[in-house]
Wavefront OBJ file of the C-alpha trace (Angstrom):
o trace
v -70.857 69.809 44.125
v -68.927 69.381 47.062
v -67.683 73.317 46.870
v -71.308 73.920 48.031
v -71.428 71.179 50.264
v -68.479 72.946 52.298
v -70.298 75.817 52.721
v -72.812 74.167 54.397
v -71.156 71.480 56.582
v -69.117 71.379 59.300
v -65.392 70.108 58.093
v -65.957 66.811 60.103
v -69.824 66.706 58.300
v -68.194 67.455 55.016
v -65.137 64.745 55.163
v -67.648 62.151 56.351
v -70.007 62.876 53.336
v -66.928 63.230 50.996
v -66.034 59.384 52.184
v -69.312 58.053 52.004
v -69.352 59.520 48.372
v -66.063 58.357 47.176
v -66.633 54.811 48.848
v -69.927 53.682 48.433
v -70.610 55.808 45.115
v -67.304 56.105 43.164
v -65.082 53.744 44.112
v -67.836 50.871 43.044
v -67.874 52.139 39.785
v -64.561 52.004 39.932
v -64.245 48.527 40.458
v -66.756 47.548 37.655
v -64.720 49.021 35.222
v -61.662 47.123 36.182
v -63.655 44.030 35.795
v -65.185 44.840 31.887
v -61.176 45.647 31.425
v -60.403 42.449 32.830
v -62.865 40.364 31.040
v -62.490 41.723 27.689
v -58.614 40.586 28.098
v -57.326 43.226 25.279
v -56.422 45.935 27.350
v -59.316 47.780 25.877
v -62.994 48.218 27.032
v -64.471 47.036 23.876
v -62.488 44.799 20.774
v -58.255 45.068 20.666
v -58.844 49.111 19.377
v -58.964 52.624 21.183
v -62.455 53.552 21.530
v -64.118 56.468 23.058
v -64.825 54.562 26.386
v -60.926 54.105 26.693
v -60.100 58.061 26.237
v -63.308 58.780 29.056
v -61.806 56.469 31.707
v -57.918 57.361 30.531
v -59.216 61.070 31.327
v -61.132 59.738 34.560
v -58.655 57.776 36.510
v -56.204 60.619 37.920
v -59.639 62.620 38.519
v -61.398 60.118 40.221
v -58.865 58.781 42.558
v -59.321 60.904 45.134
v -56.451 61.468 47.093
v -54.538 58.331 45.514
v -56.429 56.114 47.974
v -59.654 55.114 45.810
v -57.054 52.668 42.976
v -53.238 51.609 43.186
v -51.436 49.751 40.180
v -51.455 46.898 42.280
v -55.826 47.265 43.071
v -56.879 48.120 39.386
v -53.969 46.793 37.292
v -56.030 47.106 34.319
v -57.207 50.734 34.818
v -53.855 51.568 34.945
v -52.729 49.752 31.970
v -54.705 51.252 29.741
v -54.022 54.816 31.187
v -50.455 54.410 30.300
v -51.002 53.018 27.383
v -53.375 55.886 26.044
v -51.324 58.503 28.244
v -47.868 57.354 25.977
v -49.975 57.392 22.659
v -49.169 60.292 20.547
v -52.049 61.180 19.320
v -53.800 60.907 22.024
v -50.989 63.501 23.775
v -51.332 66.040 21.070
v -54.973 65.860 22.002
v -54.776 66.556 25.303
v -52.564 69.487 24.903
v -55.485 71.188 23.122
v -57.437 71.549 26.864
v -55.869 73.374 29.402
v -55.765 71.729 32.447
v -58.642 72.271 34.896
v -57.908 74.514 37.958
l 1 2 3 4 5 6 7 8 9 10 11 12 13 14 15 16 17 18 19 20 21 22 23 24 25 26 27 28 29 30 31 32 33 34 35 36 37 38 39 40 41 42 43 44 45 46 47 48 49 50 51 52 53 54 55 56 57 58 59 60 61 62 63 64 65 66 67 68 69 70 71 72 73 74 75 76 77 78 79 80 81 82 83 84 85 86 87 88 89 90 91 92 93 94 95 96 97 98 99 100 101 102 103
């Protein structure tokens, strides 16, 4: 998406579009799933177990924060929490090795 949206905007069109994006689209989302992590108070998304929705957002985090600036450790503790916790399973590394890594 936003390959094609450099082709057709200035750079200053294309950074202001990227921002209202990440901002007002992303980083919202963002912030909703920190709360579900918060309020189910396991460290998971749903019950104390690794479920599907934990692997998506474990594989979503580095991808969606954009730049580093969208979520911190300190902004979405919980995000984070359950990326290292999935990121330092072993199962869940072996996985992951399977997929070469997007370029």
């Amino acid at each position: 998406m936003f390959d094609k949206w450099q082709k057709i905007l200035t750079p200053d069109q294309f950074e202001k579009e990227l921002n209202n994006v990440v901002y007002n689209e992303i980083k919202p989302v963002i912030d909703k799933h920190e709360q579900a992590l918060a309020k189910n108070g396991t460290g998971f998304y749903v019950g104390d177990k690794m479920t599907l929705a934990d692997i998506h957002a474990t594989i979503s985090v580095p991808l969606l924060n954009h730049k580093g600036i969208l979520m911190s450790k300190e902004t979405h503790p919980h995000l984070f929490a359950l990326h290292d916790k999935l990121s330092a399973n072993e199962t869940f590394q072996a996985e992951a090795k399977r997929y070469p890594p997007m370029s």
